[in-house]
C-alpha positions in Angstrom: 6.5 -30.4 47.9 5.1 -29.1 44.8 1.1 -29.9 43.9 1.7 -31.8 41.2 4.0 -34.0 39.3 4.2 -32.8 36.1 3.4 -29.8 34.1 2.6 -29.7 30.5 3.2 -26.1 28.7 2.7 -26.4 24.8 3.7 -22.9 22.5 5.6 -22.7 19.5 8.4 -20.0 20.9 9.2 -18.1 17.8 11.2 -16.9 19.0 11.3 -16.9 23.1 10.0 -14.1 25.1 9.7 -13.1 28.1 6.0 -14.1 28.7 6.9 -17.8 27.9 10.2 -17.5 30.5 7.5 -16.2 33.5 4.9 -19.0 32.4 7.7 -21.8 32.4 8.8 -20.5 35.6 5.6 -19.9 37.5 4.9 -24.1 36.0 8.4 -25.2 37.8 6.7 -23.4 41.2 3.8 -25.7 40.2 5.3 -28.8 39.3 8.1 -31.1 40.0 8.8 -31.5 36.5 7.6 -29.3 33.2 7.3 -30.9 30.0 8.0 -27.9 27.2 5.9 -29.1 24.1 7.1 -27.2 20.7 4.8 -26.7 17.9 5.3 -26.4 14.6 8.6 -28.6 15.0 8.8 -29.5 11.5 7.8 -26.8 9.6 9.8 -25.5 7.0 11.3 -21.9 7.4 8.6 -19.3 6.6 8.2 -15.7 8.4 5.5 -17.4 10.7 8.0 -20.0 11.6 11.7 -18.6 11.3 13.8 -21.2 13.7 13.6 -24.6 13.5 12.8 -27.1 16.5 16.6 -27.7 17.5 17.3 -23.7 17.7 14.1 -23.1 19.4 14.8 -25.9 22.2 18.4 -24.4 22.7 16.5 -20.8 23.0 14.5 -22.3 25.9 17.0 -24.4 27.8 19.7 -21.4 27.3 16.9 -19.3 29.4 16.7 -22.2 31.8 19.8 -22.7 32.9 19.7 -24.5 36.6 16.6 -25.7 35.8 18.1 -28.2 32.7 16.9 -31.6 35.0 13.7 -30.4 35.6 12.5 -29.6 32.4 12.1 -32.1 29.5 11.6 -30.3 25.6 10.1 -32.3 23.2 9.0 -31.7 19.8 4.9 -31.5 18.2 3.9 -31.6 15.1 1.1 -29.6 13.6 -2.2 -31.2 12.8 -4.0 -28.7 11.3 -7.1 -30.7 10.3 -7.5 -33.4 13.0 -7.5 -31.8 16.4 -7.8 -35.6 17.7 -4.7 -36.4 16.4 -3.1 -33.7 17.6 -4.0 -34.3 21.4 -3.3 -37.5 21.5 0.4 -36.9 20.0 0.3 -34.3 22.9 -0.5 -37.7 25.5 1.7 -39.7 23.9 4.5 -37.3 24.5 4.1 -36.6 28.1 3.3 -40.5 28.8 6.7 -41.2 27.2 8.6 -38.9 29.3 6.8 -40.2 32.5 7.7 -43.8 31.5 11.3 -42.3 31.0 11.2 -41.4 34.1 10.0 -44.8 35.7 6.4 -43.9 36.8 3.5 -44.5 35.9 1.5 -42.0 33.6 -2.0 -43.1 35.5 -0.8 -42.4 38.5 1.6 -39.1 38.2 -0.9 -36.1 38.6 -0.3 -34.1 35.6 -1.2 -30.3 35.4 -1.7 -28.1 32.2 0.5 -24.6 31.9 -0.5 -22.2 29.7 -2.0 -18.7 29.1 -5.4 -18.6 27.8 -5.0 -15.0 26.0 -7.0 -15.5 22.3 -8.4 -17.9 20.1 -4.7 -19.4 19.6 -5.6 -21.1 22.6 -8.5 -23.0 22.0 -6.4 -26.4 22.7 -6.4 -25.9 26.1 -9.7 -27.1 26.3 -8.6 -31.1 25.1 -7.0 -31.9 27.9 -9.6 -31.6 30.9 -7.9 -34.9 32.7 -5.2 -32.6 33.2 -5.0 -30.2 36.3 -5.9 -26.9 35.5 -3.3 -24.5 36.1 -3.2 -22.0 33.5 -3.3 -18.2 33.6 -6.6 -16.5 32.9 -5.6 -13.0 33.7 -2.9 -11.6 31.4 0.1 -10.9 33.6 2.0 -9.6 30.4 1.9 -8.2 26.8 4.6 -10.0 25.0 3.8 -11.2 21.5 6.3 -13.6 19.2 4.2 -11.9 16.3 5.3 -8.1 17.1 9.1 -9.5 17.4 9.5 -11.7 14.5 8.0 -8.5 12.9 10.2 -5.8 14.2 12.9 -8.4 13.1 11.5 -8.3 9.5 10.6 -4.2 9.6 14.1 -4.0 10.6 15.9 -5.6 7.6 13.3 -4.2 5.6 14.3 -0.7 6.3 17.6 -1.4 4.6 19.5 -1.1 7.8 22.7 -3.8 8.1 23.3 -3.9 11.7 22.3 -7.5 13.3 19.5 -8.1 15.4 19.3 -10.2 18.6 16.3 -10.3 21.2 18.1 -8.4 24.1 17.0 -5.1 22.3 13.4 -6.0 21.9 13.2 -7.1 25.7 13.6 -4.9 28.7 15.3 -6.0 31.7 12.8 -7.4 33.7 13.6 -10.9 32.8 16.7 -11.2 30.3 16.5 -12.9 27.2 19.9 -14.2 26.0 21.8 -12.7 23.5 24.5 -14.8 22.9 23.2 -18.2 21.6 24.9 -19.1 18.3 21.7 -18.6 16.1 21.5 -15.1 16.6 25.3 -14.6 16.2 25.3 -16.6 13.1 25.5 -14.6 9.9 24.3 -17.5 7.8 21.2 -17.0 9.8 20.8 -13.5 9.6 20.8 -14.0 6.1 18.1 -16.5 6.5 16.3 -13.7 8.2 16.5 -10.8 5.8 15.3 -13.3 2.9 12.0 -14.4 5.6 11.9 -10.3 5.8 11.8 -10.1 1.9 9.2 -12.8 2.1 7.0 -11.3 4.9 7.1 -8.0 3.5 5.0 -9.9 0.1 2.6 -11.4 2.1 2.1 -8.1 3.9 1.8 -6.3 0.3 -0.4 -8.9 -1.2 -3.9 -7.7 -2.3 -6.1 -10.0 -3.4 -8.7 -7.5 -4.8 -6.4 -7.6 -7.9 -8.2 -10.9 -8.4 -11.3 -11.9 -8.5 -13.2 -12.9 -4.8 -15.5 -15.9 -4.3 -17.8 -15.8 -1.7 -17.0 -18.9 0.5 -20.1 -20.5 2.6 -20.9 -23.7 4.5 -24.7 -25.6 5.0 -25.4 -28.2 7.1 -27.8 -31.3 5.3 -29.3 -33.2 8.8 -30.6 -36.3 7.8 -33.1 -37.7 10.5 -35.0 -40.6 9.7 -35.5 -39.7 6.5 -36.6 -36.3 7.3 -34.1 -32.8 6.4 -33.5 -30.2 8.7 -34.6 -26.7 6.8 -35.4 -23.1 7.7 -37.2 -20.3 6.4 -35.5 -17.9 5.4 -36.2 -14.7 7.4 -34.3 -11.8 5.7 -33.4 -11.2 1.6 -32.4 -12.9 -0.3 -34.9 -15.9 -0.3 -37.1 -14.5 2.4 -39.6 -17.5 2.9 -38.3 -19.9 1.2 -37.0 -23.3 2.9 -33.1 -23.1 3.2 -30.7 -25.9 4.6 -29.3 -24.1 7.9 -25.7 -22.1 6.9 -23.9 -19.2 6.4 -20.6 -17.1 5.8 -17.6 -18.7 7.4 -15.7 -16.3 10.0 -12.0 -15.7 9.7 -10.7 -17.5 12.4 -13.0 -20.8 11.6 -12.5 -24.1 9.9 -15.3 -24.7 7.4 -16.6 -27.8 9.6 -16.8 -25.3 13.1 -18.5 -22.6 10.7 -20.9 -25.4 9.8 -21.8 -26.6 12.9 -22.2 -22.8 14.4 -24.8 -21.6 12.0 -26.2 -25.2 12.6 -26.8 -24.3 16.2 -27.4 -20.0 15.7 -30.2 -21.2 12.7 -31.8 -24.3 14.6 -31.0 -25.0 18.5 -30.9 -28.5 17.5 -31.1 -30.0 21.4 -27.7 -32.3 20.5 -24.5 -31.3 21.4 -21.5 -30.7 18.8 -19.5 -33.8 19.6 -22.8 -36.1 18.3 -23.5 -33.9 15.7 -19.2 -34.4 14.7 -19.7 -38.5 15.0 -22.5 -38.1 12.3 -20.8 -36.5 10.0 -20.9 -39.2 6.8 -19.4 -37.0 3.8 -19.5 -33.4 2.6 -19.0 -32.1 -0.8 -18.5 -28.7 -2.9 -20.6 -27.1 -4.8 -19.6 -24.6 -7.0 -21.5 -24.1 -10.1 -21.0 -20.1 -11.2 -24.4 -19.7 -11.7 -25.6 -21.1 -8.2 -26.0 -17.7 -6.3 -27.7 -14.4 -7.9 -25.1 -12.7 -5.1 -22.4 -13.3 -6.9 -19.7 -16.0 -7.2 -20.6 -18.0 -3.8 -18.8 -21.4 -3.2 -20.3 -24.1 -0.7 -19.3 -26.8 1.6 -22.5 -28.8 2.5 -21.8 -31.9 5.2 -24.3 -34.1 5.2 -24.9 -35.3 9.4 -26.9 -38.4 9.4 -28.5 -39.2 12.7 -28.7 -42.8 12.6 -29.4 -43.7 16.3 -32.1 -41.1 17.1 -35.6 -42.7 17.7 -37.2 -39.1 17.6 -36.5 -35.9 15.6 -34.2 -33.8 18.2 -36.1 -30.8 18.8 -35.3 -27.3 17.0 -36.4 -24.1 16.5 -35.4 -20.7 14.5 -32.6 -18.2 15.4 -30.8 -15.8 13.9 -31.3 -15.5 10.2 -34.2 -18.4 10.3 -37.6 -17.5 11.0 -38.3 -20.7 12.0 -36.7 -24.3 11.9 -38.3 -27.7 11.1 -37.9 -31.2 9.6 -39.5 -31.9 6.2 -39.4 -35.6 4.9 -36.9 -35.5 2.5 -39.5 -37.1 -0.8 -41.7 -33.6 0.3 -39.3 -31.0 -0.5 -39.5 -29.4 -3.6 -37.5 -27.4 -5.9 -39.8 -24.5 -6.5 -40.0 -23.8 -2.8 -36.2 -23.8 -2.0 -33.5 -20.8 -1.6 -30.7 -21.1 -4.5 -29.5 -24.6 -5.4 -30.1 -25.6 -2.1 -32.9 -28.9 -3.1 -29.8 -30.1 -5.4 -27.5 -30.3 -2.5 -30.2 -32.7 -0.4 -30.9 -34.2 -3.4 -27.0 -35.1 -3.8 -26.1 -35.3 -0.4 -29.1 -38.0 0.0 -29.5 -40.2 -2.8 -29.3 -43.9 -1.7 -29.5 -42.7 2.3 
């Protein structure tokens, strides 16, 4: 008897590799029954995403075979700016095919597959009622990204021989080679015009046009007191700054936000209060707001509306120090940039 009743794996497959065979597998040792969530299901075709959901789910079931009533494939769609949503589509989906199976979602004991390899996997953390069964050691160095490129590098090359995964995997576990999508010469078409495609994206520069500076600052509103810094470092050194900074590459402008919120301040509240405040956040982008160049800024304005004290804060990082300032105290002479606009903005009539 296997530890658990289900198993939920979520990746988008594109295409199948070997990595995702050995995790479904090791699941199935894991689990009665493995529920095979695929992303991106309704994407259109781009290089990223070059097989639709349908073709994807016969990928996986071909590379199953034996396994075809233990394993349920279902499709997800992306929700690239509510991670919220997104989880509970992924509950909704599994509690359907529990019910479809006539049990009870509260009562099966359900386990989450999955490889926590790089910051791809940062959904893994949503589902903590979920067993924890995932692979923290890598066990393998497969990649969709290196294949879906040696696909496009291939047609790119001018070469007119067809492609199909069996060359790109060794024998360790087989990959089929013979599922209709590869075969198909309508879809090799397909791929060589995603090649043509991928090989602009790769060959874009965009120093051929003019780059903006993007930034994000966090306006904390706490009974009628701001949340500033001084400055410790040019530019600005010592003057009062709202808490903020450059966005990293792998960040959403609000999880950029709330990082240089914590590095700058400590504020003693945790990230999901700080989220629940979040009222409205706008852009500023006047040409002439930064002497560094052209710097565009996303301020969110977090008002703390059921604190009966200041949370507590203090500098880090690029602040010297971190305090609230009643809001009718600040002034414009003492401020970094256009930074007493944004409160002034972000404020009026709170």
């Amino acid at each position: 008897m296997r530890d658990n009743d289900y198993a939920v794996l979520i990746g988008r497959f594109q295409p199948i590799h070997k990595g995702h065979v050995r995790l479904i597998i090791d699941a199935l040792n894991k689990a009665n029954h493995v529920i095979i969530g695929v992303g991106s299901a309704n994407s259109p075709r781009t290089p990223r995403n070059p097989f639709t959901f349908e073709e994807r789910k016969a990928m996986i079931t071909r590379e199953l075979v034996g396994f075809e009533n233990r394993i349920t494939v279902e499709p997800l769609d992306d929700s690239l700016y509510t991670d919220s949503e997104w989880s509970q589509q992924v509950r909704s989906v599994v509690a359907d095919v529990i019910v479809g199976h006539n049990n009870r979602p509260t009562q099966a004991k359900v386990a989450l597959a999955g490889y926590a390899k790089d910051a791809s996997s940062y959904y893994l953390k949503y589902f903590p009622e979920w067993v924890d069964i995932t692979v923290k050691n890598q066990m393998f160095t497969y990649d969709s990204t290196v294949v879906r490129e040696m696909f496009y590098e291939h047609y790119m090359s001018g070469k007119t021989n067809y492609l199909s995964p069996d060359m790109f995997f060794g024998e360790d576990i087989p990959i089929s080679d013979t599922s209709s999508v590869w075969h198909n010469t309508d879809y090799q078409d397909i791929l060589f015009s995603l090649a043509k495609e991928w090989d602009f994206n790769k060959k874009y520069d965009p120093s051929k046009y003019h780059i903006n500076v993007i930034t994000v600052d966090a306006v904390v509103l706490c009974n009628g007191h701001v949340l500033v810094v001084n400055r410790k470092f040019e530019p600005g050194k010592g003057l009062m700054a709202l808490p903020g900074g450059h966005i990293n590459k792998d960040e959403t402008l609000e999880n950029a936000m709330l990082r240089e919120l914590r590095e700058e301040t400590k504020i003693d509240l945790s990230d999901k209060v700080l989220r629940r405040n979040i009222v409205e956040y706008k852009i500023f982008d006047h040409p002439k707001r930064s002497e560094r160049g052209r710097v565009i800024t996303t301020a969110y304005l977090i008002h703390l509306q059921d604190e009966n004290k200041l949370p507590k804060v203090s500098g880090g990082d690029d602040a010297s120090k971190a305090f609230w300032v009643p809001v009718f105290e600040l002034k414009k002479e003492n401020m970094f940039e256009d930074h007493y606009d944004i409160v002034m903005k972000l404020t009026k009539d709170k």
